[in-house]
PyMOL Python script that loads the backbone (N, CA, C, O; Angstrom):
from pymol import cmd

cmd.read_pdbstr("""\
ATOM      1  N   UNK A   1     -13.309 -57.367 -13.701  1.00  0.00           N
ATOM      2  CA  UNK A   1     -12.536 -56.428 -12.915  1.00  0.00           C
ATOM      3  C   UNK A   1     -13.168 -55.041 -13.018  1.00  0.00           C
ATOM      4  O   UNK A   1     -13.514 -54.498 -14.067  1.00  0.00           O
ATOM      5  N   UNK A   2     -13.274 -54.520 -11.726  1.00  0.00           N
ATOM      6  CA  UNK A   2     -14.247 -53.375 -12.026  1.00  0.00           C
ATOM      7  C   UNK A   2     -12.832 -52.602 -12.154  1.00  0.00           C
ATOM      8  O   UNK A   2     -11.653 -52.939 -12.045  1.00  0.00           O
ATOM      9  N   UNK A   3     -13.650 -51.175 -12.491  1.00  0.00           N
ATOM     10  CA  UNK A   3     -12.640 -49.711 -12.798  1.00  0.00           C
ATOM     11  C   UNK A   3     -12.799 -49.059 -11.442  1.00  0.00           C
ATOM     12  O   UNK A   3     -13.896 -49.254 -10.920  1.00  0.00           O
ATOM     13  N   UNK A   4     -11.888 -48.287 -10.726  1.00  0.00           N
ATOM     14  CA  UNK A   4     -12.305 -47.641  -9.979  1.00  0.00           C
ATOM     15  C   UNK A   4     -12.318 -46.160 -10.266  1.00  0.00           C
ATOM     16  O   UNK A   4     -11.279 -45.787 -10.811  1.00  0.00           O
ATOM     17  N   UNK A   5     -13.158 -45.273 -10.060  1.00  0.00           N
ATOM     18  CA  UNK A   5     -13.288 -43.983 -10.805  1.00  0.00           C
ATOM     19  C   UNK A   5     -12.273 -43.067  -9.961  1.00  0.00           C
ATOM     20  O   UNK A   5     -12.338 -42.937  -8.739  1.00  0.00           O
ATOM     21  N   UNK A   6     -11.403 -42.502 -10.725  1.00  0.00           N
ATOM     22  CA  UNK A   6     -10.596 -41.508 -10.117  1.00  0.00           C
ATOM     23  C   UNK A   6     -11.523 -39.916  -9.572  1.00  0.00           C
ATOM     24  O   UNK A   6     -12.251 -39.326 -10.370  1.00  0.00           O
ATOM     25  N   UNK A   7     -11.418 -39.662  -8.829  1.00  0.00           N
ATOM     26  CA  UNK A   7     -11.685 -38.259  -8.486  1.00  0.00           C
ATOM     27  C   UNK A   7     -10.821 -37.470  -8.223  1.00  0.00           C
ATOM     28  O   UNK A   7     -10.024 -37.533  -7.287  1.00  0.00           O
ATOM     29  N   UNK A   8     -10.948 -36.378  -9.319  1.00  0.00           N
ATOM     30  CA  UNK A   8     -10.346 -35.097  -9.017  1.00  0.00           C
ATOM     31  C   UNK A   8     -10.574 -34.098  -8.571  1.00  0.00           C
ATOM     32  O   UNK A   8     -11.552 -33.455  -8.952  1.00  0.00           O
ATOM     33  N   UNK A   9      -9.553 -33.552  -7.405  1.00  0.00           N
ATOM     34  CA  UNK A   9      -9.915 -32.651  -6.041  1.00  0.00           C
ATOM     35  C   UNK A   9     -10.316 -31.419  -6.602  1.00  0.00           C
ATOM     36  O   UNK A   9      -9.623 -31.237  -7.603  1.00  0.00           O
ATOM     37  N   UNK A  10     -11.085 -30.511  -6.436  1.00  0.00           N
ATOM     38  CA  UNK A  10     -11.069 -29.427  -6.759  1.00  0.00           C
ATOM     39  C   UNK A  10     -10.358 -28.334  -6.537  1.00  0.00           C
ATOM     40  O   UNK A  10      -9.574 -28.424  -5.592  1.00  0.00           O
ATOM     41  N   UNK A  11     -10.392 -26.997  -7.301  1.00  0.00           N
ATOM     42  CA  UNK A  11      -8.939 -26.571  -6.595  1.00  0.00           C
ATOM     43  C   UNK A  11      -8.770 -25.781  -5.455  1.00  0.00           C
ATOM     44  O   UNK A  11      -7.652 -25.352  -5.167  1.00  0.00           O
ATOM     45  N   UNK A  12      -9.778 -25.536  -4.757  1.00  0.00           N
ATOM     46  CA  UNK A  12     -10.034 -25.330  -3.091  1.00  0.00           C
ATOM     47  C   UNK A  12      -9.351 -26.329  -2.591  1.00  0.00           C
ATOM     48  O   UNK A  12      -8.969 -26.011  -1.465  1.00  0.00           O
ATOM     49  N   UNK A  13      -8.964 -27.530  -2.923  1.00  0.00           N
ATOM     50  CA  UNK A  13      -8.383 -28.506  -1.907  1.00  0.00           C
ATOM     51  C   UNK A  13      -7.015 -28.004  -1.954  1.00  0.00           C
ATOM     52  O   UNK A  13      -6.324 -28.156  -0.946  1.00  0.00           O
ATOM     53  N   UNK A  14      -6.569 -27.481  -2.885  1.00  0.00           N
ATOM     54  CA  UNK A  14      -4.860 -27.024  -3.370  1.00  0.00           C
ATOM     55  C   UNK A  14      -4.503 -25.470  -2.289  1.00  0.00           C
ATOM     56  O   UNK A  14      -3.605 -25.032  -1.570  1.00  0.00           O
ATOM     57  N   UNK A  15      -5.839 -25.095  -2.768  1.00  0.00           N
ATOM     58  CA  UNK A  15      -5.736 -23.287  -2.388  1.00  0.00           C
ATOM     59  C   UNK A  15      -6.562 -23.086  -1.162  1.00  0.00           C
ATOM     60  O   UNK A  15      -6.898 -21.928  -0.913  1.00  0.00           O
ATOM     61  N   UNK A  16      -6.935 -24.035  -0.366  1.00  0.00           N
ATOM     62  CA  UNK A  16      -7.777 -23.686   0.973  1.00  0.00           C
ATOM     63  C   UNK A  16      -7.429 -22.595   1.735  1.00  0.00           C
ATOM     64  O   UNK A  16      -8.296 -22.118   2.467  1.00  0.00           O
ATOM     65  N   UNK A  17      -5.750 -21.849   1.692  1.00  0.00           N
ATOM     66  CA  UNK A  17      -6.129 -20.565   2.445  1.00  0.00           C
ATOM     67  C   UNK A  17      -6.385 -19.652   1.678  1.00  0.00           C
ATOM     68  O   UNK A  17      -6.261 -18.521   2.148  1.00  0.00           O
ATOM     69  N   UNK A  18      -6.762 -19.760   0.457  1.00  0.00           N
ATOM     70  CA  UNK A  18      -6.535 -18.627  -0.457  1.00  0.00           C
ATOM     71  C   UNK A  18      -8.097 -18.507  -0.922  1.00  0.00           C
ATOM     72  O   UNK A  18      -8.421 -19.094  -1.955  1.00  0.00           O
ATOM     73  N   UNK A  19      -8.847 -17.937  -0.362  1.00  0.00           N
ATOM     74  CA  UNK A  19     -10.175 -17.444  -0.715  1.00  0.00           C
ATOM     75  C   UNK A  19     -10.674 -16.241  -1.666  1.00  0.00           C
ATOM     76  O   UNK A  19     -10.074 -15.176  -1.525  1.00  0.00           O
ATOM     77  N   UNK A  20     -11.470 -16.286  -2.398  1.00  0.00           N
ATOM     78  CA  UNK A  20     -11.890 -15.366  -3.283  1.00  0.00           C
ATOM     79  C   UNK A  20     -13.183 -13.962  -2.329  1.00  0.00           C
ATOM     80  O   UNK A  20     -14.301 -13.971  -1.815  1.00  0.00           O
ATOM     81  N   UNK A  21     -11.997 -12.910  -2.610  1.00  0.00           N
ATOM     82  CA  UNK A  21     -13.182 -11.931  -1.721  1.00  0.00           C
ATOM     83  C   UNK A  21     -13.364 -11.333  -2.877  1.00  0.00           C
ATOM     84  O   UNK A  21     -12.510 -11.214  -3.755  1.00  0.00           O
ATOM     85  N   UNK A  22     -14.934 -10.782  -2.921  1.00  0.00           N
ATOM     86  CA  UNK A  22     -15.826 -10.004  -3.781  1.00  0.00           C
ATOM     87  C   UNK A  22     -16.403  -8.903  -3.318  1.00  0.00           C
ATOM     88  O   UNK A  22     -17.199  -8.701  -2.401  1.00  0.00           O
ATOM     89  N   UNK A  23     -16.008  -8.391  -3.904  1.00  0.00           N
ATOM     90  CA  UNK A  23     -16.681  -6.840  -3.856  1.00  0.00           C
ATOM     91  C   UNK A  23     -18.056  -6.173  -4.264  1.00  0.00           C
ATOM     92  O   UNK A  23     -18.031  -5.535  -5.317  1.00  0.00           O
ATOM     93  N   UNK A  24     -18.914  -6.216  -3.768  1.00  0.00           N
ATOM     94  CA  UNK A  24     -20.301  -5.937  -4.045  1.00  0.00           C
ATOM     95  C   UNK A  24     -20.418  -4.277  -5.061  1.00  0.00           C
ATOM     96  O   UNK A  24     -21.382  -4.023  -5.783  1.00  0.00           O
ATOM     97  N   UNK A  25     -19.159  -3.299  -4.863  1.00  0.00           N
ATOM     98  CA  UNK A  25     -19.688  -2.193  -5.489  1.00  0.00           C
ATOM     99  C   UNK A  25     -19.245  -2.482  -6.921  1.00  0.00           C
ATOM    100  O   UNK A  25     -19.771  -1.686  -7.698  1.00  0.00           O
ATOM    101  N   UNK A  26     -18.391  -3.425  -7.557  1.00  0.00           N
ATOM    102  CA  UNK A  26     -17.897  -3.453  -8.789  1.00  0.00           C
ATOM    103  C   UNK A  26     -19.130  -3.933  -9.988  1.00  0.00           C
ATOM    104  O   UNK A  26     -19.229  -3.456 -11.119  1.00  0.00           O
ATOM    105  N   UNK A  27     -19.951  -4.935  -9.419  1.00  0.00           N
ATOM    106  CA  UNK A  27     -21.166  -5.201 -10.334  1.00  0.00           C
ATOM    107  C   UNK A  27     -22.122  -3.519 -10.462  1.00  0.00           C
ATOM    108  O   UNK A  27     -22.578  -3.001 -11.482  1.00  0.00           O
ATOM    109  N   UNK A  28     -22.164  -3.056  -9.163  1.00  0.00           N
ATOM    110  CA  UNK A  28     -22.684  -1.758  -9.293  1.00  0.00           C
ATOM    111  C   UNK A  28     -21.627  -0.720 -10.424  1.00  0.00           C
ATOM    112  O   UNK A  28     -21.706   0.332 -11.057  1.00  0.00           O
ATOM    113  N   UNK A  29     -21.193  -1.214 -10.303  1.00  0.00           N
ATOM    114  CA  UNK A  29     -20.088   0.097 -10.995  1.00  0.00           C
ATOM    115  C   UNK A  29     -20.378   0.025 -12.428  1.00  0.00           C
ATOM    116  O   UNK A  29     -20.939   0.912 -13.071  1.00  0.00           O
ATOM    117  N   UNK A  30     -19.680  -1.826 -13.178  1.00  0.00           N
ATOM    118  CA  UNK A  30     -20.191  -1.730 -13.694  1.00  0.00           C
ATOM    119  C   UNK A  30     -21.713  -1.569 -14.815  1.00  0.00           C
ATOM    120  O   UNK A  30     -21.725  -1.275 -16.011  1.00  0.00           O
ATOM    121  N   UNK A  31     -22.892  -1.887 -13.892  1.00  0.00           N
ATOM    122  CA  UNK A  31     -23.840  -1.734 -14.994  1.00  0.00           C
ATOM    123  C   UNK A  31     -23.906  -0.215 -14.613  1.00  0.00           C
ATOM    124  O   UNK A  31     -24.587   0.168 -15.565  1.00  0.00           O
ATOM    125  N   UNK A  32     -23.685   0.818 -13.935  1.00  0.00           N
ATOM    126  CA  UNK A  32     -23.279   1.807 -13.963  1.00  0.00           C
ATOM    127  C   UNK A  32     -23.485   2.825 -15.331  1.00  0.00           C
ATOM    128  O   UNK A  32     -24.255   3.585 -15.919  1.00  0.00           O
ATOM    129  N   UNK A  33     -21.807   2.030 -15.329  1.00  0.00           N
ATOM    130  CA  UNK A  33     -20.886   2.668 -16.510  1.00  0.00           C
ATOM    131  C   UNK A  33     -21.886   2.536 -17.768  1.00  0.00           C
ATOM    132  O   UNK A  33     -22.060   3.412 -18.615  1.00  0.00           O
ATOM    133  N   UNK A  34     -22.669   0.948 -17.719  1.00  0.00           N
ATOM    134  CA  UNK A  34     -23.166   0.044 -19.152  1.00  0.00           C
ATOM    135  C   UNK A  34     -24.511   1.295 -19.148  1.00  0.00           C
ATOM    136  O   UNK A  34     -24.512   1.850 -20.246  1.00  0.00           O
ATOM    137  N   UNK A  35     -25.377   1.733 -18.420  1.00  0.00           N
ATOM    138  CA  UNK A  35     -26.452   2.813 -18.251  1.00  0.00           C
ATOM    139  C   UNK A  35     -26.132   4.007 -19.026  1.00  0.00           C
ATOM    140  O   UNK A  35     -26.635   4.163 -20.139  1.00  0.00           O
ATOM    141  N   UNK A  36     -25.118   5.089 -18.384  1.00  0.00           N
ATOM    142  CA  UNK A  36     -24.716   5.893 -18.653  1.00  0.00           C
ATOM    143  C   UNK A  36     -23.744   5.708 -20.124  1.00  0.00           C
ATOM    144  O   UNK A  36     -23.047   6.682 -20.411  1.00  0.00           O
ATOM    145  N   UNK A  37     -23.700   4.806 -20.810  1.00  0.00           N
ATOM    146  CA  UNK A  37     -22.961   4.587 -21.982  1.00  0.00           C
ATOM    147  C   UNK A  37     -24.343   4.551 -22.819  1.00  0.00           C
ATOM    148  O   UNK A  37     -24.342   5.150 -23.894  1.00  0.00           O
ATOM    149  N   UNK A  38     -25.389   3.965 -22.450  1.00  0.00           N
ATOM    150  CA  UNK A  38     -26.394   3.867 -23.160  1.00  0.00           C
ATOM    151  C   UNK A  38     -27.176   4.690 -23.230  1.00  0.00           C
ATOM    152  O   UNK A  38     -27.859   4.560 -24.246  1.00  0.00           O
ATOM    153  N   UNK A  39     -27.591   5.998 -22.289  1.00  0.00           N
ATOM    154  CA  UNK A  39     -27.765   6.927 -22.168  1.00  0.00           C
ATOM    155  C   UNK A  39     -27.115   8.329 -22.873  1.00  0.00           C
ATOM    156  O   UNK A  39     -27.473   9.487 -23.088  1.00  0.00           O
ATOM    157  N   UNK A  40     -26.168   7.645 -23.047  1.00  0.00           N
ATOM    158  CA  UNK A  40     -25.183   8.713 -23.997  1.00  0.00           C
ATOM    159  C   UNK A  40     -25.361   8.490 -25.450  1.00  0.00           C
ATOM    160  O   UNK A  40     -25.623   9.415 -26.219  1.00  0.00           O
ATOM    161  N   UNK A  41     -25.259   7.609 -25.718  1.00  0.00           N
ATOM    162  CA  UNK A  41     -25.380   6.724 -27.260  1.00  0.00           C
ATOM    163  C   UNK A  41     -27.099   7.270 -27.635  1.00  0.00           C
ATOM    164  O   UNK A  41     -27.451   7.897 -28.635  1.00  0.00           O
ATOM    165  N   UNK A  42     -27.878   6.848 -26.606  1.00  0.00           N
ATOM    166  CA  UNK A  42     -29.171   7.201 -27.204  1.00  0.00           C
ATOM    167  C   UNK A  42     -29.200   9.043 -27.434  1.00  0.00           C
ATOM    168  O   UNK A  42     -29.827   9.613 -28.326  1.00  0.00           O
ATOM    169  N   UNK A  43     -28.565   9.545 -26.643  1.00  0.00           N
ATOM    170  CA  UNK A  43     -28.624  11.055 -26.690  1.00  0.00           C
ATOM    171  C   UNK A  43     -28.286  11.391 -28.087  1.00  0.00           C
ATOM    172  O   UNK A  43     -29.010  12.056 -28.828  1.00  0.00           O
ATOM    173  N   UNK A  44     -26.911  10.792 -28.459  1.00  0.00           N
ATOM    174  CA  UNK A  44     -26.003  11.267 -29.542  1.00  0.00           C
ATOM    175  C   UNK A  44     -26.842  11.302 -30.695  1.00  0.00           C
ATOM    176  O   UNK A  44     -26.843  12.160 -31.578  1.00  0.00           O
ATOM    177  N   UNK A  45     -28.087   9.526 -30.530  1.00  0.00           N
ATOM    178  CA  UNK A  45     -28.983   9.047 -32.074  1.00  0.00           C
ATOM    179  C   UNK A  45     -30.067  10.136 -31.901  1.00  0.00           C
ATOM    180  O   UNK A  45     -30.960   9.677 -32.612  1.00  0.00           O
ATOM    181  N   UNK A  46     -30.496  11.191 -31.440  1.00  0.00           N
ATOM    182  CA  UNK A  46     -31.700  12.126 -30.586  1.00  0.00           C
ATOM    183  C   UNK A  46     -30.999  13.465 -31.332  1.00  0.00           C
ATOM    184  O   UNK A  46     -31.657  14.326 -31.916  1.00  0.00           O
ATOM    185  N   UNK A  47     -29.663  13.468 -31.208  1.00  0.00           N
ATOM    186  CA  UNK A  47     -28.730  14.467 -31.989  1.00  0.00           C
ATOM    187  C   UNK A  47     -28.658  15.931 -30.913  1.00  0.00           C
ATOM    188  O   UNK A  47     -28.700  17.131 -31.185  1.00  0.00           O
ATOM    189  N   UNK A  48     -28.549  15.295 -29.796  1.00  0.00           N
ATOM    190  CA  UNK A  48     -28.317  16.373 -28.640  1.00  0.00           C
ATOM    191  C   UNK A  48     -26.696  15.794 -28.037  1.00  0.00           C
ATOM    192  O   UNK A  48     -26.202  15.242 -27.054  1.00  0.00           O
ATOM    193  N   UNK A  49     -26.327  16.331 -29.327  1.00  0.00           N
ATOM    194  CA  UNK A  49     -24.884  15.953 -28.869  1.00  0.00           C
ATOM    195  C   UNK A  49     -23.829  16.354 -27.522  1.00  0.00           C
ATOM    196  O   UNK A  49     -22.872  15.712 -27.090  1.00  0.00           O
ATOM    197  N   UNK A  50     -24.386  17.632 -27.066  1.00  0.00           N
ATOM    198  CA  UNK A  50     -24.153  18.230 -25.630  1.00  0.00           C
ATOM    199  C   UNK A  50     -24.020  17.506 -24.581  1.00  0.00           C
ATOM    200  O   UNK A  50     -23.050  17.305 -23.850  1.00  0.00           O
ATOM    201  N   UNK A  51     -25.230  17.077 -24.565  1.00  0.00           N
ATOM    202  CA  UNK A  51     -25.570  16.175 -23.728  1.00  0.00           C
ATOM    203  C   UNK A  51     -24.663  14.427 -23.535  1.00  0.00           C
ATOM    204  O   UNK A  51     -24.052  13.809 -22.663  1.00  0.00           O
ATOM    205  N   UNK A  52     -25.073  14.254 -24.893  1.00  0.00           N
ATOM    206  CA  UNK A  52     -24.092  13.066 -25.569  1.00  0.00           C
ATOM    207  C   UNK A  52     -22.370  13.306 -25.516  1.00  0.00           C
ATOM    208  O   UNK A  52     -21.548  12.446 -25.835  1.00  0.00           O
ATOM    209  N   UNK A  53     -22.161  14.213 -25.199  1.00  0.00           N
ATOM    210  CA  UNK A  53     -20.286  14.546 -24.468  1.00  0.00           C
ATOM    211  C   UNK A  53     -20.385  14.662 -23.213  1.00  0.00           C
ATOM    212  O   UNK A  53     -19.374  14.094 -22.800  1.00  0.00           O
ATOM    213  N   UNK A  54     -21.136  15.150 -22.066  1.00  0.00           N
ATOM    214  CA  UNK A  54     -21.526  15.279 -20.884  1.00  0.00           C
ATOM    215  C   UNK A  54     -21.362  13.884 -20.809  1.00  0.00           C
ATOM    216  O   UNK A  54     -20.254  13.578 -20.369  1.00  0.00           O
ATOM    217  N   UNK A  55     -22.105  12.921 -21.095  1.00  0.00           N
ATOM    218  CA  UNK A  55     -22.747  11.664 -20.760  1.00  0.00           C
ATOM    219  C   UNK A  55     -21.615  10.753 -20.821  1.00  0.00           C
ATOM    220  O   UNK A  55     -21.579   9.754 -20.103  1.00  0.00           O
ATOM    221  N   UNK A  56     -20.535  11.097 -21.779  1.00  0.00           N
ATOM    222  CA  UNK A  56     -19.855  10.131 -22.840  1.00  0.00           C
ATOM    223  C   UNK A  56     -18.075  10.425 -21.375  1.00  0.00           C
ATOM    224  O   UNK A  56     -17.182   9.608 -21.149  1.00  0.00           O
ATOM    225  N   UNK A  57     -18.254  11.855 -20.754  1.00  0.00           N
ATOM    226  CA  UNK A  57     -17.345  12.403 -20.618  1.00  0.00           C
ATOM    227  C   UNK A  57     -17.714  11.447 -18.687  1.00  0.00           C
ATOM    228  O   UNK A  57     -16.858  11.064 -17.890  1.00  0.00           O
ATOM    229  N   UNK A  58     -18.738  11.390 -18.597  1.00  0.00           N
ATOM    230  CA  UNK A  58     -18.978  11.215 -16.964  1.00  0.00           C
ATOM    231  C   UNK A  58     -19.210   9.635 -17.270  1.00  0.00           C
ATOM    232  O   UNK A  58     -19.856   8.963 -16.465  1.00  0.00           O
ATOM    233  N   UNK A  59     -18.705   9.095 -18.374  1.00  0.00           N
ATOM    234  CA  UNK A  59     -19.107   7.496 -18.495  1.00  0.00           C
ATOM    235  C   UNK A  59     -17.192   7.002 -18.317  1.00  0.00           C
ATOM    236  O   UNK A  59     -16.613   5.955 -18.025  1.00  0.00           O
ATOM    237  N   UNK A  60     -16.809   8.206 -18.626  1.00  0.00           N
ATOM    238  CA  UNK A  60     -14.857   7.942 -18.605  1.00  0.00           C
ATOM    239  C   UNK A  60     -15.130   7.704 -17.025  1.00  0.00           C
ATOM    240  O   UNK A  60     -14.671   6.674 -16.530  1.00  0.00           O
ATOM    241  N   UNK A  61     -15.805   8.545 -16.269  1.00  0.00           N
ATOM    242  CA  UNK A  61     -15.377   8.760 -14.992  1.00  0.00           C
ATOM    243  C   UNK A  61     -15.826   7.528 -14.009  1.00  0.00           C
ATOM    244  O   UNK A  61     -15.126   6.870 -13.240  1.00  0.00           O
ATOM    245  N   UNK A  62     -17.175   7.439 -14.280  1.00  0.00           N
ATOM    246  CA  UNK A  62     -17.452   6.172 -14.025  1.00  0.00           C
ATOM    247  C   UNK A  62     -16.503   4.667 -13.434  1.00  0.00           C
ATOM    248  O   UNK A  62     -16.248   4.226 -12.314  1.00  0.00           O
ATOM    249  N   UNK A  63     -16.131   4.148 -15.077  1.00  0.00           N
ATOM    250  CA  UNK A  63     -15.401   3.663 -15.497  1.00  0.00           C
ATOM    251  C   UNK A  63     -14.289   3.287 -14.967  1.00  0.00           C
ATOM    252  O   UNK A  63     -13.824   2.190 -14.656  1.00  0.00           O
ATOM    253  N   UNK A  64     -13.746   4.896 -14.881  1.00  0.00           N
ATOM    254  CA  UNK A  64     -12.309   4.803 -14.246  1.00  0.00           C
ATOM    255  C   UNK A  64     -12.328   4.354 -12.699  1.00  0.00           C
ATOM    256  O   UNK A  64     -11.441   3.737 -12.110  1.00  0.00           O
ATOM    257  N   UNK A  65     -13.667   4.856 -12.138  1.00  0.00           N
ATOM    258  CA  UNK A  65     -13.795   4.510 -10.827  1.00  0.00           C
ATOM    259  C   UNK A  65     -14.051   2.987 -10.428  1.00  0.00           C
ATOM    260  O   UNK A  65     -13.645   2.516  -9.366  1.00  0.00           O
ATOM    261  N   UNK A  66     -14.655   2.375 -11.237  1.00  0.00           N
ATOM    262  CA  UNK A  66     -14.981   1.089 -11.180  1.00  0.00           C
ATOM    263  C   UNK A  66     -13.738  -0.071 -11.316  1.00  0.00           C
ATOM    264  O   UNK A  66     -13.655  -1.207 -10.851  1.00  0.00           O
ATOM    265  N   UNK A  67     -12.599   0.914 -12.357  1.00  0.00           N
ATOM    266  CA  UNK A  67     -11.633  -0.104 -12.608  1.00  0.00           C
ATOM    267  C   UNK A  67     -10.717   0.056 -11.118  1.00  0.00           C
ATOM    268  O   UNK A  67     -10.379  -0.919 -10.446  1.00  0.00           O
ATOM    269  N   UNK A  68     -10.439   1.315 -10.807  1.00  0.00           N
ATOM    270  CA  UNK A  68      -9.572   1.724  -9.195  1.00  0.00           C
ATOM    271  C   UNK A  68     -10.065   1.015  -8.531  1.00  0.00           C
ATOM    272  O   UNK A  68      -9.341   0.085  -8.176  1.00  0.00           O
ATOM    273  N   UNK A  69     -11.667   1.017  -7.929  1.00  0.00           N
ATOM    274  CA  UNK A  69     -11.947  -0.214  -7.564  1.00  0.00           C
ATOM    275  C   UNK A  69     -11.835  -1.587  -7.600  1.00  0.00           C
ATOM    276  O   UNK A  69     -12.188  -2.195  -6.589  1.00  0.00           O
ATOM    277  N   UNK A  70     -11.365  -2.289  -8.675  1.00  0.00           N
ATOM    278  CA  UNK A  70     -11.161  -3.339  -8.919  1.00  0.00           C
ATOM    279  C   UNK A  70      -9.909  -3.786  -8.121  1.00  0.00           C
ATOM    280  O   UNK A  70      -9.752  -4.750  -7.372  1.00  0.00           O
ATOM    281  N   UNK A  71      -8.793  -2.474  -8.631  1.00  0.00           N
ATOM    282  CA  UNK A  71      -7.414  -2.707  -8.319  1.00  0.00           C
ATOM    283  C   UNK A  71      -7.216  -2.386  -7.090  1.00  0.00           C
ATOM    284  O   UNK A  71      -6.111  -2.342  -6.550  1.00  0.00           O
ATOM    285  N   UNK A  72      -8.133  -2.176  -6.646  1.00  0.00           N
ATOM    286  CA  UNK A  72      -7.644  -1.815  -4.939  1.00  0.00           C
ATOM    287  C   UNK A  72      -8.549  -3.042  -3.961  1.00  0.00           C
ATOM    288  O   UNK A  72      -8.224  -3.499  -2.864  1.00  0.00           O
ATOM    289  N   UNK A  73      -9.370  -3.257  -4.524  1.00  0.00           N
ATOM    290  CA  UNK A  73      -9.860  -4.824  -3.923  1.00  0.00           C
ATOM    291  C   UNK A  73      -8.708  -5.526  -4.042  1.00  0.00           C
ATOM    292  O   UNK A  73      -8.051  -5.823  -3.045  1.00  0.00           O
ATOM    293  N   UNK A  74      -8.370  -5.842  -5.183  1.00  0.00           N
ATOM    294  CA  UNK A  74      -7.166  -7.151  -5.580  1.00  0.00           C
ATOM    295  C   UNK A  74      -6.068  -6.857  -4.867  1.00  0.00           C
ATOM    296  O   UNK A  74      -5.445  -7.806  -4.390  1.00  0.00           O
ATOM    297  N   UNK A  75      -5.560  -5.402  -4.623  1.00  0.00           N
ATOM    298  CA  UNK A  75      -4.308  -4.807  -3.851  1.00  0.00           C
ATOM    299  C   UNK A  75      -4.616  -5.105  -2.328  1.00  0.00           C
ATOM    300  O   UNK A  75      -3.728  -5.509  -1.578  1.00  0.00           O
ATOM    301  N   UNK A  76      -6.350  -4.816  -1.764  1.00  0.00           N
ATOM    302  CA  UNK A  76      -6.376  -5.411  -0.385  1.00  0.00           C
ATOM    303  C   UNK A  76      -6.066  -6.753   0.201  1.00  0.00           C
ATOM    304  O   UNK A  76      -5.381  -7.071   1.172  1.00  0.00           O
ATOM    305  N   UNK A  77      -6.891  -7.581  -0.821  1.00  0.00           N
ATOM    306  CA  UNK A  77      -7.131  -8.676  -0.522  1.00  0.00           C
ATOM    307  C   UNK A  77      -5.678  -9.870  -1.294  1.00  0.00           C
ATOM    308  O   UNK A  77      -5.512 -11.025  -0.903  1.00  0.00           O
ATOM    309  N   UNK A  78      -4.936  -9.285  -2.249  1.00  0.00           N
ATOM    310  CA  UNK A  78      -4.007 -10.225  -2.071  1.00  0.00           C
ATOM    311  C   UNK A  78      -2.801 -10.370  -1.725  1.00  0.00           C
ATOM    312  O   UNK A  78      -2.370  -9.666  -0.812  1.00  0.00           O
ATOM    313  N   UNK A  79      -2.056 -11.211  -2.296  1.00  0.00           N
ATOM    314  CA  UNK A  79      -0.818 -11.714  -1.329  1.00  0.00           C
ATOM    315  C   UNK A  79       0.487 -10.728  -1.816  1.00  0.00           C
ATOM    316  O   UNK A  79       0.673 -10.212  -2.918  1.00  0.00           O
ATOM    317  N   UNK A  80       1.384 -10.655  -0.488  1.00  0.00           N
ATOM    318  CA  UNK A  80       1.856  -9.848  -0.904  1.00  0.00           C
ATOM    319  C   UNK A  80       3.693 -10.385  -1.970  1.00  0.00           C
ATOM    320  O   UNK A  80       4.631 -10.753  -1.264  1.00  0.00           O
ATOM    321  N   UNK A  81       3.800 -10.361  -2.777  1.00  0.00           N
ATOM    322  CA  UNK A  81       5.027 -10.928  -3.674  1.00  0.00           C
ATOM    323  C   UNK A  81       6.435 -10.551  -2.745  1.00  0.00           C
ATOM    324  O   UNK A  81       7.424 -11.266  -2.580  1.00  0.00           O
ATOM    325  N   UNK A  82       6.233  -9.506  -2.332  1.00  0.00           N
ATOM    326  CA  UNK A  82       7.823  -9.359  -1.743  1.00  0.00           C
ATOM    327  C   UNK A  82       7.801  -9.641  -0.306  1.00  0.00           C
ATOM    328  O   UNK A  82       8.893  -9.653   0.261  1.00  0.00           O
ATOM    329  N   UNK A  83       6.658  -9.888   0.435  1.00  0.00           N
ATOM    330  CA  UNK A  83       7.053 -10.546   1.526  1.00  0.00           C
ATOM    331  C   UNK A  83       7.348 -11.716   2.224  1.00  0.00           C
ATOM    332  O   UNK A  83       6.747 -12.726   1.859  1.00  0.00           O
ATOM    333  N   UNK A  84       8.141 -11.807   3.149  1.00  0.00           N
ATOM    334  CA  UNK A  84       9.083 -12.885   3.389  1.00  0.00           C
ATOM    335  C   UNK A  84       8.615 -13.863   4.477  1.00  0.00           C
ATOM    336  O   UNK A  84       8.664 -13.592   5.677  1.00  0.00           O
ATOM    337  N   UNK A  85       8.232 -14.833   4.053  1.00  0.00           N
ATOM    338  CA  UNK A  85       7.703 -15.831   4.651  1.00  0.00           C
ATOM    339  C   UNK A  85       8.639 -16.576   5.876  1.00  0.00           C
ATOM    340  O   UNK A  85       8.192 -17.543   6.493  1.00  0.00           O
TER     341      UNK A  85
END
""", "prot")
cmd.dss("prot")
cmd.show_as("cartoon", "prot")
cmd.util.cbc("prot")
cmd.orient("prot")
C-alpha cells in the first residue's frame, strides 16, 4: 500500500489578497543609519569626540527617519481594523 504524500499549501494560498509591499528606501535607510554609526564610533576611538556627537546626534536622526518610514509604509499599505466590511 503506497503512502500518499500530503502537501501543504503555502500561505499565499490562505492570504492571496493580502500581498507584501516593500519599500526600497528602508534597506537604504537602514545601512544608512549602520555607516553613520560607524563613522561615529570610529571618530569617538580617533578621540575627536565633536565630531563623534555630531555623528552620534545625526545617526538619532537618521534612524528616526527610517523607523517613520517603516510605519508609514505599514500604515499605507495595510488593512484597515475599524473598517466595515
Amino acid at each position: 500500500m503506497e503512502k500518499m504524500k500530503e502537501v501543504e499549501p503555502s500561505l499565499e494560498v490562505f492570504f492571496e489578497e493580502k500581498q507584501r509591499k516593500k519599500n526600497p528606501l528602508v534597506p537604504f535607510g537602514a545601512f544608512l543609519t549602520a555607516g553613520v554609526l560607524t563613522a561615529g564610533l570610529i571618530s569617538f576611538r580617533q578621540g575627536n569626540s565633536q565630531l563623534g556627537q555630531k555623528l552620534m546626534r545625526a545617526r538619532v536622526v537618521v534612524q528616526g527617519a527610517t523607523v517613520a518610514l517603516m510605519v508609514g509604509t505599514a500604515y499605507y499599505y495595510g488593512e484597515n481594523p475599524w473598517k466595515k466590511n
